[in-house]
C-alpha positions in Angstrom: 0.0 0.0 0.0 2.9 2.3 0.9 4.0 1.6 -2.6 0.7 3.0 -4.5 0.1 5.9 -1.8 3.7 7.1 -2.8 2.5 6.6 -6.4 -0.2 8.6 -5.9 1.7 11.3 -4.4 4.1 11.9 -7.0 1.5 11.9 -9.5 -0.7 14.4 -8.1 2.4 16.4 -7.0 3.0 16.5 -10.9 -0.4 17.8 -11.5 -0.1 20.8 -9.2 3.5 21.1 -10.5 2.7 21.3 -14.0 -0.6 23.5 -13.7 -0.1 25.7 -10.7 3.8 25.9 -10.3 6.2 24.4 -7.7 6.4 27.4 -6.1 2.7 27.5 -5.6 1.6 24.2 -4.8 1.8 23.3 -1.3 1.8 20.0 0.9 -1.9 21.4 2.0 -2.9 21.4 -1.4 -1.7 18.0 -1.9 -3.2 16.7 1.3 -6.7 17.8 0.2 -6.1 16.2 -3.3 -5.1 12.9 -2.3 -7.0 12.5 0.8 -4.6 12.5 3.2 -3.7 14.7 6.2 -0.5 16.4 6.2 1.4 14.2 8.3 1.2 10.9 6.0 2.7 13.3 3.2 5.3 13.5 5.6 6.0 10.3 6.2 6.6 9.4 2.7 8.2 12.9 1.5 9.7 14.9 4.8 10.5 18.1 2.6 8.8 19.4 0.0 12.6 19.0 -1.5 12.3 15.7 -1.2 9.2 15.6 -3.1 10.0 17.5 -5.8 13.6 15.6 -6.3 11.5 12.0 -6.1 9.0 13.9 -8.6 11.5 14.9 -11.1 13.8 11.4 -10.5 10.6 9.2 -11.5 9.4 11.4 -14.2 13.1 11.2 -15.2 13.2 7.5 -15.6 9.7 7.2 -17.6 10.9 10.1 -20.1 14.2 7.4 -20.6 12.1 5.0 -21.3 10.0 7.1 -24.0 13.3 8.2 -25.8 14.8 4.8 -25.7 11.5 3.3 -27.1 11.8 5.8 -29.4 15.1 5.6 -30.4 14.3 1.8 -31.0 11.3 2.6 -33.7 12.5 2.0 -36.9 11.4 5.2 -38.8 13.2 8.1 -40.5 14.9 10.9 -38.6 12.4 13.5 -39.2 9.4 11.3 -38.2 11.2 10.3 -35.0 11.9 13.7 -34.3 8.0 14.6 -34.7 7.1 12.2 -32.6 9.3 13.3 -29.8 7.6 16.7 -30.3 4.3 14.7 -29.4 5.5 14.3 -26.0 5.3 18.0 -25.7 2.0 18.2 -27.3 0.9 15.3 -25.3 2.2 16.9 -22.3 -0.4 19.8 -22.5 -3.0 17.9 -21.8 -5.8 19.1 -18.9 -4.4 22.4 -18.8 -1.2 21.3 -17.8 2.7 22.2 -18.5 5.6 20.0 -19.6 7.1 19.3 -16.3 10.7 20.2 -17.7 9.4 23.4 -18.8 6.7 24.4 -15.3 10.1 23.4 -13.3 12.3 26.0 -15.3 9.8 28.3 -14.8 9.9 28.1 -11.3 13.6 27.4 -11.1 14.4 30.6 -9.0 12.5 29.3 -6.6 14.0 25.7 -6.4 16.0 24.3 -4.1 20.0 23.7 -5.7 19.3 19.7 -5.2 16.0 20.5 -8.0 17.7 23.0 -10.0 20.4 20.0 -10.8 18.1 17.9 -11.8 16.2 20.3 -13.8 19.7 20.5 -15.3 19.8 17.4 -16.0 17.0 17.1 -17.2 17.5 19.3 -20.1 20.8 17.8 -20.6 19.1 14.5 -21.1 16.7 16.2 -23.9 19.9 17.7 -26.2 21.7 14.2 -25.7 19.1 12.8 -27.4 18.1 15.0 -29.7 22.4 14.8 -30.7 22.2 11.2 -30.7 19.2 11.1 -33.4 20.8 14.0 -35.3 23.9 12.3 -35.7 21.9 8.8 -36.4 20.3 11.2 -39.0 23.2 12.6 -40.9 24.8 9.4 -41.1 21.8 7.9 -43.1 22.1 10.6 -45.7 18.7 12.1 -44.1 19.9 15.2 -42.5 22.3 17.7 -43.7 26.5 17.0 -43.6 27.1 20.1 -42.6 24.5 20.7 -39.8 26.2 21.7 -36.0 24.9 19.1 -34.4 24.8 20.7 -30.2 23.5 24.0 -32.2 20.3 22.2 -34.3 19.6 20.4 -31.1 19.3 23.5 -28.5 17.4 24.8 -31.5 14.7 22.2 -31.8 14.3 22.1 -27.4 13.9 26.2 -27.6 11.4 25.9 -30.3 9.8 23.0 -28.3 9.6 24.3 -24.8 8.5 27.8 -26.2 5.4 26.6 -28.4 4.6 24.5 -25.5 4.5 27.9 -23.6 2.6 29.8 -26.6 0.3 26.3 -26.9 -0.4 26.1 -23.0 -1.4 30.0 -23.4 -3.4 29.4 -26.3 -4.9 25.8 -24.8 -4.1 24.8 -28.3 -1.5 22.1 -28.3 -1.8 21.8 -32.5 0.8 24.9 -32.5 3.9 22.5 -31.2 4.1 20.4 -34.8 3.8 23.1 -37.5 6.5 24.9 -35.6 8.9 21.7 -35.7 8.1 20.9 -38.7 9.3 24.4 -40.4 12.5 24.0 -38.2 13.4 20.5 -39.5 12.9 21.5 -42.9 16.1 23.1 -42.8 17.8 20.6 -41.5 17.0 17.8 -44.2 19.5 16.3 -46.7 
């Protein structure tokens, strides 16, 4: 049981996270979401730190697992890279924010423990997004001469910042047109 109420936790800590804002949400606010008083937060999360670094750790390890799966699909480079762009899109839904994005947001605010993570959580983003680039060039399906580190902070910026303009808009259909028009001009 400790298991799933932990589960729960983290989950609902992501909701308030992604739609309210670290800063904002508080261990009363997840109390009355879940159920549960105060004190069995506690138990399983003593800080609020220690939430949010469980929170970002296990989001952390299913977004891994999304890229690797990924990663693993046999399609061309530019259809992988849509599809990572879905996770953005996908991300949006019930009002919410891409975590990596509602904790940058907030990152003044973060404990230094957080803000690493949040580091490296980016960093784990523009690996990727190197890795496929580089997978792409060598197949002949993206440009020879493209800087590789420089395409990929390009395509996260353009990412995180229609996912701000589509949360705005509550219109998650801006995220694709504005990769695609960026990935044209990396193509062979």
């Amino acid at each position: 049981m400790a298991a799933d109420t932990k589960s729960t936790l983290l989950a609902e800590a992501e909701h308030l996270v992604c739609t309210v804002g670290y800063a904002v949400f508080s261990f009363a606010d997840l109390s009355e979401r879940v159920g549960l008083r105060k004190a069995s937060i506690h138990h399983h999360f003593p800080t609020k730190e220690a939430l949010g670094n469980a929170l970002i750790d296990s989001y952390l390890e299913r977004f891994i697992a999304e890229l690797d799966a990924l990663s693993g699909r046999r399609m061309e480079t530019r259809s992988r890279l849509l599809a990572y762009g879905d996770f953005f899109a996908g991300a949006l839904s019930g009002g919410q924010m891409p975590l990596c994005g509602a904790l940058a947001a907030d990152a003044a605010y973060l404990p230094a423990s957080m803000q690493q993570r949040v580091e490296k959580f980016f960093k784990v983003h523009l690996d990727w997004l190197e890795q496929e680039l580089r997978r792409g060039v060598a197949k002949g399906e993206v440009r020879s001469d493209l800087k590789v580190s420089r395409a990929a902070l390009q395509i996260l910026s353009a990412l995180q910042g229609s996912s701000i303009v589509a949360w705005a808009l509550k219109d998650p259909s801006v995220i694709r047109p504005t990769l695609r028009a960026l990935l044209d001009g990396f193509e062979a």
